[in-house]
N, C-alpha and C positions, 0 to 999 in steps of 0.2 A: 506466452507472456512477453511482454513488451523490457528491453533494457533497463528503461527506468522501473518499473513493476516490480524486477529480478533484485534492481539495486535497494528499492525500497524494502524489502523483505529480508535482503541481506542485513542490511543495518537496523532492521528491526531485531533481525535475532541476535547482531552484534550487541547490542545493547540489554539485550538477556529479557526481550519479550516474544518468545517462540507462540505462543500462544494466539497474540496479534497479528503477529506475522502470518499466522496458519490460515486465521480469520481474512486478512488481507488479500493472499494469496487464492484462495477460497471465491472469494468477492470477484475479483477479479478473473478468474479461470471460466467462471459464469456472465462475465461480459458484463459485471455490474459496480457501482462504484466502491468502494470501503468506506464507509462510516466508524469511527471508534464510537466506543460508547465512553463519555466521559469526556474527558482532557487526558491527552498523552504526555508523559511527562516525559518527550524527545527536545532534541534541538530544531529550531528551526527550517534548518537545510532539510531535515528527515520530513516535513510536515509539509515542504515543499514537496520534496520527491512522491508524498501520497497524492497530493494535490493533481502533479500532473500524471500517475500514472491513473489516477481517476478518468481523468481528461481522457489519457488514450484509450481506457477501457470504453469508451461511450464512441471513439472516433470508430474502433474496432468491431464497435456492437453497429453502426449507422452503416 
């Protein structure tokens, strides 16, 4: 996993969603992007940090 990946996951579980984080983590280990289902109810900088680790999950799969 990618820094940002690592960081997104980390603050995912900060925020007391282990669960998403699992999923996210998951997603990405498979070289593919994380979708939530729903609306996350994070802060922005957190929804950034998925955004680009999506990003590298797709630079790392190419």
């Amino acid at each position: 996993m990618t820094p940002h990946q690592d960081k997104a996951v980390w603050e995912l579980c900060c925020q007391g969603l282990h669960g998403i984080a699992a999923e996210a983590e998951q997603a990405w280990a498979r070289g593919q992007d994380y979708t939530p289902k729903g609306q996350l109810p994070v802060a922005r900088e957190i929804r950034e940090l998925i955004r680009i680790a999506n990003w590298e999950s797709q630079r790392q799969a190419a």
